[in-house]
Backbone bond lengths (Angstrom), bond angles and torsions (degrees), N, CA, C in turn:
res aa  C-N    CA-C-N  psi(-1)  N-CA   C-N-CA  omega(-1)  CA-C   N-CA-C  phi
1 X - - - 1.442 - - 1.535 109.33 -
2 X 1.498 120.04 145.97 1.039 98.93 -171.68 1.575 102.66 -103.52
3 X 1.350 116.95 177.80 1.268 120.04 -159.14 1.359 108.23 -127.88
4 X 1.780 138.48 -177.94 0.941 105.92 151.79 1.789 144.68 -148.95
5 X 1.801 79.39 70.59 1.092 127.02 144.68 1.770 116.80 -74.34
6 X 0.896 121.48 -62.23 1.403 134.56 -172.65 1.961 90.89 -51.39
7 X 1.453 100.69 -39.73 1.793 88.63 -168.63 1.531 125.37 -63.43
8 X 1.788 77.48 -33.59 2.029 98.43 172.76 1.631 97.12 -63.88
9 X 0.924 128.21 -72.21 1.306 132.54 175.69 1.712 102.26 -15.23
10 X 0.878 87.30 -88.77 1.487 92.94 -173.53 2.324 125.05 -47.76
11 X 1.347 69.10 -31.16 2.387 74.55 165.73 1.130 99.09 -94.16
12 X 1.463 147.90 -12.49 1.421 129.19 164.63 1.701 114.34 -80.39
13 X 1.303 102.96 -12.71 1.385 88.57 -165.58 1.832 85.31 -108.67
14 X 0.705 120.58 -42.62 1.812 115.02 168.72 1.262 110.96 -34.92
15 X 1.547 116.89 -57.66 1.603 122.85 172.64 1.228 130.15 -57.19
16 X 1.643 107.50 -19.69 1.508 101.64 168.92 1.929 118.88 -115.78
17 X 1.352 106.78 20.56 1.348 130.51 -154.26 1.523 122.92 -155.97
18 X 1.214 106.54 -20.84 1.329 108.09 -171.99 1.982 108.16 -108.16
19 X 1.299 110.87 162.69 1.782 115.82 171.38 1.381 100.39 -140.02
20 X 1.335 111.53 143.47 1.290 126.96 -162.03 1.960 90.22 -134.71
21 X 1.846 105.44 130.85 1.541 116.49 -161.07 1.214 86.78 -143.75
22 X 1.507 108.08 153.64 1.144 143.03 167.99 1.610 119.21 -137.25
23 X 1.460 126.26 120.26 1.240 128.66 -144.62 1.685 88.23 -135.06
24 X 1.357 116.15 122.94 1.195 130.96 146.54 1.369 131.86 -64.95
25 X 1.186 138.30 108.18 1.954 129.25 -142.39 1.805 92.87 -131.96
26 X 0.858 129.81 112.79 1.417 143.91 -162.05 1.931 99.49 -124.97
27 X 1.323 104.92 73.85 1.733 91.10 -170.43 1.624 102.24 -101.99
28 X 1.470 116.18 153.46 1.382 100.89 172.87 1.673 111.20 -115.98
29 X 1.366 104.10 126.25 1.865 113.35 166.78 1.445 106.40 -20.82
30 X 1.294 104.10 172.42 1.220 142.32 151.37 1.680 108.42 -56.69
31 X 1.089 101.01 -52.90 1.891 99.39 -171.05 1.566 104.40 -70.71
32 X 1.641 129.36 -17.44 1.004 133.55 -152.98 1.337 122.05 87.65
33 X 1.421 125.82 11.11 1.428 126.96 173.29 1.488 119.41 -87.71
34 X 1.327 116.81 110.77 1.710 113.19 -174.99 1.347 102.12 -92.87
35 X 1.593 124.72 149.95 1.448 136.13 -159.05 1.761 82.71 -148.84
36 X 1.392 112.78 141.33 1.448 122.09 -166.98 1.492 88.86 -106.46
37 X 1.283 135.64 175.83 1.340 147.14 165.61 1.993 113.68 175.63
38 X 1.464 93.33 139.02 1.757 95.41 168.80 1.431 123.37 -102.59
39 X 0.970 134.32 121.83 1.170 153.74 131.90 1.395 129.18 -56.74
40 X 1.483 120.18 135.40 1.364 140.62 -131.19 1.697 113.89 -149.55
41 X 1.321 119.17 94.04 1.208 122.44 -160.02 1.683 104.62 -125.49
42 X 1.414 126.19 169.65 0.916 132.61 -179.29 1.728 105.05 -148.29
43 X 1.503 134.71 142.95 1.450 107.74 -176.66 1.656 97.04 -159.92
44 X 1.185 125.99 137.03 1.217 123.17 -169.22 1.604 92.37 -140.84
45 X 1.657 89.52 135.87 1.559 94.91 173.58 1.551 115.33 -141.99
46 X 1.518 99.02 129.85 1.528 103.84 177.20 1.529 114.25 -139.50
47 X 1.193 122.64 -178.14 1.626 145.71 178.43 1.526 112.80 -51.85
48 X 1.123 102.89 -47.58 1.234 135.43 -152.34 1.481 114.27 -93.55
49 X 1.420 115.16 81.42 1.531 117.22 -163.01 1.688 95.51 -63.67
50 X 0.797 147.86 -68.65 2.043 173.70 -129.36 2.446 74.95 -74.77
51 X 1.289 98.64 -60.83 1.428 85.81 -176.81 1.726 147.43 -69.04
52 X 1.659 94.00 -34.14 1.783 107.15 128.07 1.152 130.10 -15.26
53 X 1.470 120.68 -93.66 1.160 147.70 157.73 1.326 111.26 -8.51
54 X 1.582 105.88 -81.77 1.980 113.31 170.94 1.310 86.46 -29.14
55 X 1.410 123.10 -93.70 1.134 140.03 -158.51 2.022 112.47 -14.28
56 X 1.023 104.46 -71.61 1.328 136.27 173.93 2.059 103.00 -33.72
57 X 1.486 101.43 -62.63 1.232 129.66 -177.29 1.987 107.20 -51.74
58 X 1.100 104.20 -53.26 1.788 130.70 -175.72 1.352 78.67 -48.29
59 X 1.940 110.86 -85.98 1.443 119.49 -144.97 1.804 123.41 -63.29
60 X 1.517 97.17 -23.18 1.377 105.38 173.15 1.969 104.02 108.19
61 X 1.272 107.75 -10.12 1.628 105.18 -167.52 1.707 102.62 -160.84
62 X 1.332 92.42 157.98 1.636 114.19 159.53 1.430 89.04 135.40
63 X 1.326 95.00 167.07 1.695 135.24 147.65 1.499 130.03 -63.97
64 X 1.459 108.58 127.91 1.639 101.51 -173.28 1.732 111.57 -99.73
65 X 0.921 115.16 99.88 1.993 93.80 -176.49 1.333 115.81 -126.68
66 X 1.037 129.07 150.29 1.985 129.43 144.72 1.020 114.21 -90.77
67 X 1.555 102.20 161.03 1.386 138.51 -163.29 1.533 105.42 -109.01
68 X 1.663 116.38 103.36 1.319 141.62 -160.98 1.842 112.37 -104.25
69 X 0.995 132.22 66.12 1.590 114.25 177.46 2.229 103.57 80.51
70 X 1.305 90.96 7.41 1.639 80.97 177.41 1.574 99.44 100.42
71 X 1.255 133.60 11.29 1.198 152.27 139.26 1.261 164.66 -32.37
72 X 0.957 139.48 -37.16 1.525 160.93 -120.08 1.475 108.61 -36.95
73 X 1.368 112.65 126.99 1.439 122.02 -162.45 2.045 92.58 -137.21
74 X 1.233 89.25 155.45 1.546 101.88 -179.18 1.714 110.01 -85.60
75 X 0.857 100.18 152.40 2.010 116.87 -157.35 1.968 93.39 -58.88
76 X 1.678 95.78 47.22 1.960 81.02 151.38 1.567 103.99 -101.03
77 X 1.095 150.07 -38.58 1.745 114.59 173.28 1.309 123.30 -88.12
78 X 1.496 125.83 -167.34 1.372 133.79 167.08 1.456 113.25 -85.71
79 X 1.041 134.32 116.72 1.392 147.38 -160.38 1.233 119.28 -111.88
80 X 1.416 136.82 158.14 1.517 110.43 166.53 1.741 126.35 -91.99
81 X 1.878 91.35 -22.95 1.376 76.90 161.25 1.757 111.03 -150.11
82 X 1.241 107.07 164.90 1.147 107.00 -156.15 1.487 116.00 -128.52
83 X 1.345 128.10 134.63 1.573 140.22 -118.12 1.871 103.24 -136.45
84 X 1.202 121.90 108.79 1.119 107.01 179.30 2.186 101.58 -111.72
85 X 0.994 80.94 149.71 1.856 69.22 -166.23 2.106 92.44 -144.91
């Protein structure tokens, strides 16, 4: 259960670790019709797979991945650092 301690936990370590994005996405159809939209991300990356995870656990969501050759691949190897987005 989470607690909230665990929440402080988790906005201190976002605040010194985490980036928060907002992406303007302008794609165009098939027919040629482009439709604009934002997208809204948050992504914190550290060493420390076990702290991710917490992380992940606290907020209720995200994606777990490493960073492969410039890549991003889902948590099959040991990585050095590790990316929740």
């Amino acid at each position: 259960m989470i607690n909230e301690n665990d929440i402080a936990w988790a906005a201190g370590l976002f605040d010194g670790e985490g980036c928060a994005t907002i992406r303007k996405r302008s794609p165009v159809s098939k027919r040629g019709e482009k439709s604009t939209y934002y997208t809204a991300a948050i992504q914190l990356k550290l060493s420390s797979k076990e702290a991710v995870e917490k992380f992940r656990e606290v907020i209720g969501c995200g994606f777990l991945f490493t960073e492969a050759r410039g890549k991003y691949k889902l948590l099959y190897e040991c990585p050095k650092l590790w990316y929740l987005t």
